[in-house]
C-alpha positions, 0 to 999 in steps of 0.5 A: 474867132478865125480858126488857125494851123501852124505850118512848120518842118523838120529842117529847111526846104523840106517845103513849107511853102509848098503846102501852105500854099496848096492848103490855102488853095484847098482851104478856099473852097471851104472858108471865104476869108483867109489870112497867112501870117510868116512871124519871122522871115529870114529870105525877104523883099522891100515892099511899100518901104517894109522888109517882107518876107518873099514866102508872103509876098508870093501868098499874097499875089498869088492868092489875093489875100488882103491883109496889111503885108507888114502883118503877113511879115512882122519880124525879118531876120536881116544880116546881123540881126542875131550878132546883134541879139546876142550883143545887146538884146531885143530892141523891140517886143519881138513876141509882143509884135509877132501877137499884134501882127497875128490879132490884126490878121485873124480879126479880119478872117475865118482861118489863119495859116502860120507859116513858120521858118526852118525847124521847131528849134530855129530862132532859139538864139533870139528866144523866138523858135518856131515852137515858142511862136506856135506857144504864143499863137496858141496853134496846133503845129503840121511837121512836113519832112522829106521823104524817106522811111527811117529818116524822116520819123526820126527828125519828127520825133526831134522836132517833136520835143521842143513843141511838147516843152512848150506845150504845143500839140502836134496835130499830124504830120504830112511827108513830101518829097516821096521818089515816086517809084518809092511812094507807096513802099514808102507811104506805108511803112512812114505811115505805120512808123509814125503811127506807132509813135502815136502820131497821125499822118495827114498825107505823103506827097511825091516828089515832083522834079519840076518843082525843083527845075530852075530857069535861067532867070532864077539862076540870074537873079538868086545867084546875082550874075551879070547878064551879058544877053538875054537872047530868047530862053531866060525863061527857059528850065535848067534841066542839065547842067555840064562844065565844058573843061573837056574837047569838043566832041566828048562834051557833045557825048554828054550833052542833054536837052535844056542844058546850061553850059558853064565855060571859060570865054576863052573856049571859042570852039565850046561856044560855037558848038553850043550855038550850032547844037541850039541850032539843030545843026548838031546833037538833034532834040537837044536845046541849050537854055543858057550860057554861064561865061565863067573866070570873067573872060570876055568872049572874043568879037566872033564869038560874041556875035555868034551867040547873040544871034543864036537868042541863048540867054548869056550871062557872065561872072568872075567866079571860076567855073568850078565855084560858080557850077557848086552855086548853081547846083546847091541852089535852091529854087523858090517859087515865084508868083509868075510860076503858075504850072509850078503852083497847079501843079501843088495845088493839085498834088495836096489836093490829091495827097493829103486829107484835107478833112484830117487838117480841118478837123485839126484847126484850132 
């Protein structure tokens, strides 16, 4: 029988993936067949006709696994899923489908990774938790939570409940997102805090920034804006983000490199200081990695021109600057296939981080 884990968190975006996707990495080294499994998804793509979570996908490609993709993904949570759960109850086996699923993907491997979706206690309301589903599974649970001393010992121990109510043993607990000027106060003390609570600590992981520097083109496509020119940097990071709402010469004060500019299409004046900085001509060292034209003001013909020539990637929306800077700096970059320095660096940090010999002896 393949052996399994449950990779679950203390909240959304603490970084499941992150480390399903490093244990995998290390876990190869030791077994030859592996398979991943997300039981319910509720972020998901269309492929080969199915909606499959986007966390299997990325698995798939990136590592190669061979595994039916409808069973890496058996239940997507679509809009208006729940309403309808609460209205009129289950329209299939959920739980039944979720086991099948998990039986065809463990058949043909030694280890199964189980990734699971928010907290122990997200899908309750359609009685599908992330505890309930380990329950079903019969899997030990990883709890990752974010840094911090206090904070994250607390949200373990919530966590923790539900699983001991359904009678799911947490094997340990791996702490992510650690400041690195922090990480080994940090470390030590998570470590000891959490061991006073009787339980283990499989690893601490730093924060890496990278990891949360989108491009462009993510900003594009996770917030659905028109592109009005690609130019040469849709694949350029989006370190610094700055509303050009002030004049020309404090705007430059406070401009950095791989800087998004968000600004009306009325601002001729904003735009060609933009394109003399990309330029070099201007504010040396400091590169524009794109352009969002808020209020869906259309620049005017010279100002077009300007920054078409310049190759900064452009793109354009209705919304007004102020809603459209919250989006961009609320969102939250997920990692993509084509992300390679991203996934090195993830599988070498878990690699570095967490003992890959505790998780082992912890499968069941």
């Amino acid at each position: 029988m393949a052996k399994k884990i449950f990779i679950a968190a203390t909240q959304q975006n603490d970084g499941k993936t992150t480390v399903s996707l490093g244990l995998i990495a290390a876990f190869k080294k030791r077994f030859e067949r592996i398979g991943f499994i997300k039981p319910i998804g509720q972020r998901y793509l269309m492929e080969q006709g199915y909606k499959v979570d986007e966390d299997s996908v990325l698995i798939e490609e990136v590592f190669g696994i061979k595994c039916n993709i409808k069973d890496m993904s058996p239940v997507a949570i679509e809009k208006g899923f729940t309403e309808r759960f609460i209205e009129k109850g289950a329209d299939q086996d959920y739980a039944g489908l979720i086991k099948e699923s998990y039986d065809k993907v463990a058949k043909d491997n030694d280890l199964v990774i189980i990734e699971g979706t928010g907290h122990a206690g997200v899908g309750s309301v359609f009685n599908l938790s992330n505890a309930t589903v380990a329950m079903i599974l019969n899997a030990n649970v990883i709890l990752i939570s974010s840094g911090g001393v206090g904070k994250p010992i607390d949200e373990v121990m919530l966590n923790k409940a539900p699983l001991d109510r359904e009678g799911v043993r947490l094997a340990g607990v791996i702490v992510n997102k650690v400041l690195p000027e922090k990480y080994d106060k940090i470390s030590r003390i998570v470590k000891a805090g959490l061991t006073q609570k009787g339980l283990d600590v499989f690893g601490v992981l730093p924060y890496q920034k990278i990891l949360d520097i989108p491009t462009m083109r993510e900003i594009q496509e996770e917030l659905k804006i028109s592109i009005l020119f690609k130019g040469m940097s849709m694949d350029s990071p989006v370190e610094n983000v700055l509303i050009g709402a002030m004049n020309v010469k404090d705007a430059l004060d406070f401009m950095e490199n791989n800087l998004l500019m968000i600004i009306p299409g009325d601002r001729d004046d904003m735009i060609e200081v933009i394109c003399r900085v990309n330029a070099g001509k201007v504010k040396k060292g400091c590169k524009v990695s794109g352009v969002i034209i808020s209020g869906g003001i259309m620049p005017d013909r010279r100002s077009m021109e300007a920054l078409e020539k310049s190759g900064i990637a452009v793109l354009i929306t209705k919304e007004d600057t102020y809603k459209i800077a919250a989006r961009v700096n609320s969102m939250v970059v997920k990692l993509k296939p084509q992300d390679a320095d991203k996934i090195k660096i993830i599988v070498d940090m878990v690699e570095k981080y967490v003992d890959i010999d505790k998780v082992l002896a912890n499968l069941k």
